[in-house]
matplotlib code that plots the C-alpha trace (Angstrom):
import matplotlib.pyplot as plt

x = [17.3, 14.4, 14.9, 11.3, 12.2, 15.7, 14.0, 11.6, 14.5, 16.5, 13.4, 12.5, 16.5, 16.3, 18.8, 18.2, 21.3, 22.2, 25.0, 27.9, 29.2, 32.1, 29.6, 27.3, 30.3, 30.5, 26.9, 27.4, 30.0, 28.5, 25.9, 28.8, 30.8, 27.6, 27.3, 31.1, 31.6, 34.3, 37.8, 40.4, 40.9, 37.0, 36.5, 39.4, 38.3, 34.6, 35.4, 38.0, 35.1, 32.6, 35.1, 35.4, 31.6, 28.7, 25.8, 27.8, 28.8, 24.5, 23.6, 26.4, 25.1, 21.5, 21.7, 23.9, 21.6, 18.7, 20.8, 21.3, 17.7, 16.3, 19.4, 18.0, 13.9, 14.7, 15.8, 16.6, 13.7, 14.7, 11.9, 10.3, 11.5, 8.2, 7.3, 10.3, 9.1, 5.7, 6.8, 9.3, 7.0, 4.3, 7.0, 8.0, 3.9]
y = [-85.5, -82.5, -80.1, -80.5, -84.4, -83.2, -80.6, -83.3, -85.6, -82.7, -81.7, -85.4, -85.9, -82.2, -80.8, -77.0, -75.5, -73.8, -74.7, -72.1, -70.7, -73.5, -76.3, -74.9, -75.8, -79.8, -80.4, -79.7, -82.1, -84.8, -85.7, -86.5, -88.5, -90.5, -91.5, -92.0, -89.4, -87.2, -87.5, -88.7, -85.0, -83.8, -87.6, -86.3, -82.8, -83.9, -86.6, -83.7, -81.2, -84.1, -85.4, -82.2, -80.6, -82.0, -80.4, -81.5, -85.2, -85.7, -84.5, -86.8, -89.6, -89.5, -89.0, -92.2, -93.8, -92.9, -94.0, -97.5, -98.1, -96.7, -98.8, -102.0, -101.2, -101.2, -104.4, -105.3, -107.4, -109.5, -108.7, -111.7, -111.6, -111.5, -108.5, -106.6, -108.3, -107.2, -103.3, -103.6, -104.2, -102.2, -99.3, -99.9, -99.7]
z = [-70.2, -70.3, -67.7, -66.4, -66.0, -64.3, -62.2, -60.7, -60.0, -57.9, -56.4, -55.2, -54.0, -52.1, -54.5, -54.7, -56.1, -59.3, -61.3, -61.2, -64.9, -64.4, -64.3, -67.2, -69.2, -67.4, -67.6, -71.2, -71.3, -69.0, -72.0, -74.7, -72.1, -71.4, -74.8, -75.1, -77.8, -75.7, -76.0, -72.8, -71.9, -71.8, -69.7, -67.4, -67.1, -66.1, -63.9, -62.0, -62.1, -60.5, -57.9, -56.7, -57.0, -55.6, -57.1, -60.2, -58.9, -57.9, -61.2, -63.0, -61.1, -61.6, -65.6, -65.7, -63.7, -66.1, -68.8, -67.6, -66.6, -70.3, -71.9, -69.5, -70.3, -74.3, -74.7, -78.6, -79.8, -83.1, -85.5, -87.6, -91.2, -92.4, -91.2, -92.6, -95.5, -95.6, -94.6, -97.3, -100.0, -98.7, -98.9, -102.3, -103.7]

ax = plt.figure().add_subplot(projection="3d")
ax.plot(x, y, z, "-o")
ax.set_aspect("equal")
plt.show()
């Protein structure tokens, strides 16, 4: 998420605090366990962090939340074979 979009979001919830140096290094870890790309250990180590940090635990929360409604608003449209047809051939001219 942009930090101008994140900073609106605190901002709108009343969450004014800065992230200590220990959650610089979770916040950069909370974006690969949202998209599942983190490893048992880095899953535990954030979910110990957020449990226990709740500048942290907010911020965790509202990116998966923002996650699930972009994942819900793009819904996976089939798209009509003629169409990939026509781009295909347009793209091979």
């Amino acid at each position: 998420m942009e930090k101008g979009l994140l900073s609106s979001i605190q901002s709108l919830l009343g969450i004014k605090k800065t992230p200590k140096s220990c959650c610089k290094d979770c916040l950069s870890l909370l974006y690969t366990v949202l998209d599942g790309e983190a490893t048992d250990e880095e899953i535990k180590y954030l979910n110990e962090h957020v449990n226990s940090c709740s500048p942290c635990y907010q911020h965790y929360h509202i990116e998966k939340a923002v996650k699930e409604v972009i994942k819900y608003k793009v819904a996976k449209k089939e798209v009509p074979s003629d169409l990939i047809n026509c781009i295909k051939n347009k793209l091979n001219q």
